[in-house]
N, C-alpha and C positions, 0 to 999 in steps of 0.2 A: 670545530665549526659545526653548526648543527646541519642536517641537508633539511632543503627546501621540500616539503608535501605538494605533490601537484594530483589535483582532485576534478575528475570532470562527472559535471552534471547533466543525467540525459533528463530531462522534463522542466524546466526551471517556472513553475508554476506554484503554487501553497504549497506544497512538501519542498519543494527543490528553493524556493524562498526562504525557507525558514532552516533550510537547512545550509544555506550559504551565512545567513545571520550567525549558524551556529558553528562554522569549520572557519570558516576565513579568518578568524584571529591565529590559527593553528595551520593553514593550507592553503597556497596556490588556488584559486578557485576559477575554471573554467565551464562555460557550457557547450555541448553538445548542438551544433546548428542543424538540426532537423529539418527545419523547412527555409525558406529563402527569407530575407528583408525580417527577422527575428527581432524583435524589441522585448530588454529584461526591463524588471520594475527596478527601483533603484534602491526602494526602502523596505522594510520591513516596523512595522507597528505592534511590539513586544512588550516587554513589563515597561519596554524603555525605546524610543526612536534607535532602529538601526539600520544607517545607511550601505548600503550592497556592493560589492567588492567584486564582482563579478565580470566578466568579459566572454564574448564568444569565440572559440577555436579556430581560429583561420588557419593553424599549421597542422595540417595530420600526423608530422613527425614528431610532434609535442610529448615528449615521456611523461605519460600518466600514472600513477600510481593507485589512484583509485578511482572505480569508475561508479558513481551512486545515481543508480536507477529510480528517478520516481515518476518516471511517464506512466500511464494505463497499460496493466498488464497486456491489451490487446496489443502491444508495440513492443513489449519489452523485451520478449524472447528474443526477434530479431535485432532490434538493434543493439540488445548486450551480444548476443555471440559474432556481430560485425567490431562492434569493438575492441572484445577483449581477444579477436584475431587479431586486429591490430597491434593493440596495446599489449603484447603477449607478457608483460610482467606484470601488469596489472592484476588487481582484484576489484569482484564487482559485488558492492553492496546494494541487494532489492529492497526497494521499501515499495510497493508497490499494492495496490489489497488484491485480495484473491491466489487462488494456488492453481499449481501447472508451469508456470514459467521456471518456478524454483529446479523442481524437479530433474526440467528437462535442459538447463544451461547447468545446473551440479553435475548430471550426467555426462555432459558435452566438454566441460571444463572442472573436472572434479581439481577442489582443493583450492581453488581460487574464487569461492561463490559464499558470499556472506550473505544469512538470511536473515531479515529487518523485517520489523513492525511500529509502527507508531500509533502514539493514541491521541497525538499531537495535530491541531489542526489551525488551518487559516483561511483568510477568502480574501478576495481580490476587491479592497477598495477602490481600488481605480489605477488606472491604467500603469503607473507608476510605485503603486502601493499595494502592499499585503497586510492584513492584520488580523494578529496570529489570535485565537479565538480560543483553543483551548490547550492547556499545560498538561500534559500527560508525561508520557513517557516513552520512549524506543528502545525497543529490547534489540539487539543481534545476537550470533550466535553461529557454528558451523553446523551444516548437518549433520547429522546422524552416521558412524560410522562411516567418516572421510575427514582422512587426515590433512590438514591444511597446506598449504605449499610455504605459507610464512605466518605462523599465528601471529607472529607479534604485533601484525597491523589491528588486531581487534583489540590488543591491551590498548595500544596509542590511542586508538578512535575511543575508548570506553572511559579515557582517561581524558578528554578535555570536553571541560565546562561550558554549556549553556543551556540555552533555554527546552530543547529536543530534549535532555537528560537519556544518555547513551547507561545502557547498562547489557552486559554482558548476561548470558545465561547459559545453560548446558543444555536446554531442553528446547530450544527454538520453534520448535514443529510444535511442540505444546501449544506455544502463543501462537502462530499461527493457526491455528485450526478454532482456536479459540475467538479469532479476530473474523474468523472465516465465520464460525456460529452466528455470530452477533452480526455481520454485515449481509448474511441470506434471509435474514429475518427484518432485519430494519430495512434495511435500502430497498428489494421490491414495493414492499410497504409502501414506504414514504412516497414511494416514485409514480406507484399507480393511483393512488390517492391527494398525487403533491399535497403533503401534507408535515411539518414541522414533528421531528426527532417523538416529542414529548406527546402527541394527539395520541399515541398508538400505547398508552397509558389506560386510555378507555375503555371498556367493558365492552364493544364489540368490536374491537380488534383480540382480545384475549386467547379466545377460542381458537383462534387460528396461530395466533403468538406460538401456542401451548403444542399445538398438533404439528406443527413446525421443529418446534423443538424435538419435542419425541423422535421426532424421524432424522434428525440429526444426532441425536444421539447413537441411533442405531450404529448410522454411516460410522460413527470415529468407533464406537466400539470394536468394527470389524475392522477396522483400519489402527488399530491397538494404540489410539489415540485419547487423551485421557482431557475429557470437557469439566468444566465444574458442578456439582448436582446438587437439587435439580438445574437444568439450563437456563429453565423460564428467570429463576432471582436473578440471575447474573448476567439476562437480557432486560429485565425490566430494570435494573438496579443503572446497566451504561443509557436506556435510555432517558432516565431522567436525571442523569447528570446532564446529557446531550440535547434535554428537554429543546431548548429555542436554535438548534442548529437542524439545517438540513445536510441531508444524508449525499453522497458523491454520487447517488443513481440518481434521484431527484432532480439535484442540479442538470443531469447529463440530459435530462428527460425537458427539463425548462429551458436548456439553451440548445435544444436539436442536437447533441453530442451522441454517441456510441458507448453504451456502456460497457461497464468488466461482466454482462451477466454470464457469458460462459465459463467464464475463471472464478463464480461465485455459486450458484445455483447450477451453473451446467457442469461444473469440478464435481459437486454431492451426486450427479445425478451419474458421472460417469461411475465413481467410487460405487454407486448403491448396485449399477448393472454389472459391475465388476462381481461383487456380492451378493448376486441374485435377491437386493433386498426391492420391494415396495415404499416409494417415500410418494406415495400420491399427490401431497398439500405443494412439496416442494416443487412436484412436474405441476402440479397447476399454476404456480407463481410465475413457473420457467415461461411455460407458453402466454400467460398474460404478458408478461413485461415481453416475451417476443415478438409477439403480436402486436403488441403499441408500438414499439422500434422499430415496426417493418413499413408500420401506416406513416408514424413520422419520418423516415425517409422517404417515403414517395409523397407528402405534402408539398 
């Protein structure tokens, strides 16, 4: 008899939507009730209508098996390592953007910590509905020299079909850092300028595009991180696939949210003081977008 996959979701928002679209033919699917009177959407709007399978956790004794984090890094540390105390057999897959959490719940729970990236995106057509907007891809992977407590759950997860396209890699921290390149450099952008993925295409966003780059390049070098080169093609290249989308800092900045920028831009800037290096462009972006964060919450 086959056993039952039981999977909870902590953020059930565009990633945690699209990711219930994609497990719940394969898994139990549960969400994580972070705050009080919770309403999920029901559909997903894919190549094809798909309706949500989803329920919220009333029993805390409920055996989990896997815990998939896509709330904002600023939540995530704490609420995966309250979890997976809980859930002490469980494994927690982060799709989450920005780096630091990863680090510090591998360390905290080595061998139960799968690290995710998506290129996969959606937006919230109403209250009820998500629709999924761009087909990419999610890499996993374990870290780097730590041996897993059960690898076999990342064959399974890498092995069932949908629209996310799960794929396995060996190098995790690669795509991550590489997803980290590209979202320090778009998402301030777009955020302080509210301005659509594809503007920053233009000839006076370039210059700073370029000296952005540079200086993250620095950072992964010392961090024996390997970027694609030069950076700049392979930032102008996702942004104009991602031409008519806005960016997750953008949005955070249009609906008065908190963004990931210390887990983006403040991650590079601890890496470069760790490194005695200079990233001047990236401390100016920092204290712009934190300086407009500080003013929109006290609006």
């Amino acid at each position: 008899m086959k056993q039952t996959i039981h999977s909870l979701i902590v953020g059930p928002g565009a990633i945690g939507s699209l990711l219930c679209a994609h497990i719940q033919a394969h898994s139990t699917v549960w969400v994580h009730p972070h705050k009080p009177a919770m309403s999920l959407a029901n559909e997903v709007l894919s190549k094809e209508s798909v309706p949500l399978n989803w329920q919220l956790l009333d029993n805390p004794q409920q055996p989990i098996d896997l815990i998939w984090v896509c709330s904002k890094a600023n939540h995530s540390e704490q609420t995966a390592s309250k979890l997976l105390t809980l859930h002490n057999n469980a494994q927690a897959i982060l799709l989450h953007n920005g780096l630091g959490p990863q680090q510090a719940l591998n360390k905290k729970f080595p061998g139960r910590i799968i690290y995710g990236m998506t290129t996969n995106a959606a937006f919230k057509a109403s209250n009820g509905l998500f629709q999924q907007t761009a087909f990419g891809q999610t890499f996993l992977g374990y870290p780097h020299q730590v041996a897993p407590q059960s690898a076999a759950w990342l064959e399974t997860i890498t092995s069932w079909p949908g629209n996310l396209s799960f794929y396995k890699v060996a190098n995790i921290e690669s795509a991550l850092w590489k997803k980290l390149a590209i979202n320090a450099i778009v998402n301030p952008l777009t955020a302080f300028y509210q301005i659509k993925n594809g503007e920053l295409l233009k000839s006076q966003y370039q210059s700073t595009i370029n000296k952005m780059c540079k200086e993250i390049e620095q950072v992964a070098l010392k961090e024996r991180q390997s970027l694609p080169t030069p950076l700049i093609n392979t930032v102008n290249e996702v942004i104009e696939l991602t031409a008519q989308n806005y960016s997750s800092m953008n949005r955070d900045f249009h609906y008065k949210r908190t963004t990931e920028l210390e887990f983006i831009l403040g991650f590079l800037l601890n890496r470069a003081q760790k490194h005695a290096i200079e990233i001047p462009t990236i401390e100016y972006w920092y204290q712009k977008i934190d300086a407009l964060q500080m003013q929109c919450s006290e609006d």
